[in-house]
VOVO-196039 format. One line per 8 residues: their letters; for each residue x, y, z of N, C-alpha, C. Coordinates in steps of 0.2 Angstrom, whole numbers. Example, Ala and Ser with C-alpha at 12.3 -4.5 7.8 and 13.67 -1.06 7.14 Angstrom:
<dodos>
as> 66 -28 39 62 -22 39 66 -16 39  64 -11 35 68 -5 36 64 0 39
</dodos>
This chain:
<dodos>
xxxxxxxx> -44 66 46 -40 63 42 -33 62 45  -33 55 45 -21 54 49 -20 51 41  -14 53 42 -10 50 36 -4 47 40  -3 40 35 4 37 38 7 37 33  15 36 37 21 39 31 21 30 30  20 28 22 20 23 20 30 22 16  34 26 19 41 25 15 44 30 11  48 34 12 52 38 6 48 46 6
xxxxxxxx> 44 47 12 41 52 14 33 52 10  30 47 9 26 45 3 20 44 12  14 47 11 10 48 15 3 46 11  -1 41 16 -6 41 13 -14 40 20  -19 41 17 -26 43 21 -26 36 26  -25 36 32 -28 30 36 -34 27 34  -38 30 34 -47 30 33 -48 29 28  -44 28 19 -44 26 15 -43 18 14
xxxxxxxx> -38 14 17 -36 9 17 -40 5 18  -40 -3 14 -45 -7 15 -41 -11 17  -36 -14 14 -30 -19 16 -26 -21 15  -17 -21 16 -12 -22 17 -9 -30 15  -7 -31 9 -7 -38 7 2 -40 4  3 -45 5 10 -47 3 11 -47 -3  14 -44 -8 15 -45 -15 15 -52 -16  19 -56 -13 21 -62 -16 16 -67 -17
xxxxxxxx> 9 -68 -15 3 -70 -18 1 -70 -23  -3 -74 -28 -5 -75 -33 -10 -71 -34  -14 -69 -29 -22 -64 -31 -17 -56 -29  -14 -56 -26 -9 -49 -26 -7 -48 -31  -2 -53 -36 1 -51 -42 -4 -49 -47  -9 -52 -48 -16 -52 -52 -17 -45 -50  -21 -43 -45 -23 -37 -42 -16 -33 -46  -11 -32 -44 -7 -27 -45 -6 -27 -55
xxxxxxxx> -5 -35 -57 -6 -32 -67 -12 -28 -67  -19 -29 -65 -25 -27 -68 -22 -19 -68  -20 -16 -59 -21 -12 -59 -17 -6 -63  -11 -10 -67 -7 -8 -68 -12 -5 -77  -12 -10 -77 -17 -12 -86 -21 -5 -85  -26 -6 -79 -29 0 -79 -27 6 -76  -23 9 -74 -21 16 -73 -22 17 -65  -22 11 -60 -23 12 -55 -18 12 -50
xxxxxxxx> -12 10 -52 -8 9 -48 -2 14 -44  -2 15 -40 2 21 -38 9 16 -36  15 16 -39 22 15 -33 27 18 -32  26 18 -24 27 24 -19 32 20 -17  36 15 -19 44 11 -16 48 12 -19  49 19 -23 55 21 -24 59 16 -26  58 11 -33 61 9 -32 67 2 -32  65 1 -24 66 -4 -20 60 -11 -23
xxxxxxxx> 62 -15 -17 57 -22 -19 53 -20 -15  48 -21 -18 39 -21 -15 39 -26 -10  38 -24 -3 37 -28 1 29 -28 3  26 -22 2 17 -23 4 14 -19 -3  5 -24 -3 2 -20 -7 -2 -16 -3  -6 -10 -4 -10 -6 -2 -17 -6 -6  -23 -8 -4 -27 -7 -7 -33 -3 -3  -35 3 -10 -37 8 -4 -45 7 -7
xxxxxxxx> -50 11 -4 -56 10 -7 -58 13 -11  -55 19 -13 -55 22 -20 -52 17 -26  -48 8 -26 -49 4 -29 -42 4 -31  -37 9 -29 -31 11 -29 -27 5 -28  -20 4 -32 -18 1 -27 -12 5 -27  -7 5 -21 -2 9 -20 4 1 -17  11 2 -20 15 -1 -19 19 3 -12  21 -3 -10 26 2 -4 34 -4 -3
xxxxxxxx> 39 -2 -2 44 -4 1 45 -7 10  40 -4 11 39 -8 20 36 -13 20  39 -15 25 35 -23 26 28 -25 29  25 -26 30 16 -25 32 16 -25 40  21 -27 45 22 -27 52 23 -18 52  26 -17 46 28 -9 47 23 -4 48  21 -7 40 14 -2 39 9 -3 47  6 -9 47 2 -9 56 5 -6 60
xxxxxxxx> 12 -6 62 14 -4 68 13 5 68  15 9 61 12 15 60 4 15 59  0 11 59 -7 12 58 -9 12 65  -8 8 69 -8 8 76 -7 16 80  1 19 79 0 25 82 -3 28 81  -8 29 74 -12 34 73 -17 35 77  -19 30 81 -26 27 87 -29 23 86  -29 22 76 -33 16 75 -36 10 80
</dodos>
């Protein structure tokens, strides 16, 4: 299990992750009301504007304040 720090000390499972999506899309804003409607939505941006969506296999979706080059560049270290 690696975990990458997704922002604000907010750490999530590498090996969970299915894919890393731009809010500002219309099946991401969708994606993110449903998940909200249903009690899936984790946001871990403190906050701030949401610059990536996180969608894990458990069906989650987690909000983050970094930008999706960010989150990769941390996915990468891990060994991915």
């Amino acid at each position: 299990m690696k975990l990458i720090n997704i922002g604000l000390g907010n750490l999530i499972n590498s090996d969970r992750i299915v894919a890393v999506l731009s809010p500002e899309s219309a099946p991401a804003k969708r994606i993110i009301s449903d998940a909200k409607t249903s009690k899936r939505l984790i946001d871990a941006s403190g906050g701030r504007k949401t610059m990536s969506v996180i969608i894990t296999d458990s069906d989650h979706i987690v909000l983050s304040y970094l930008k999706n080059e960010d989150i990769l560049k941390r996915f990468d270290k891990t060994g991915e």
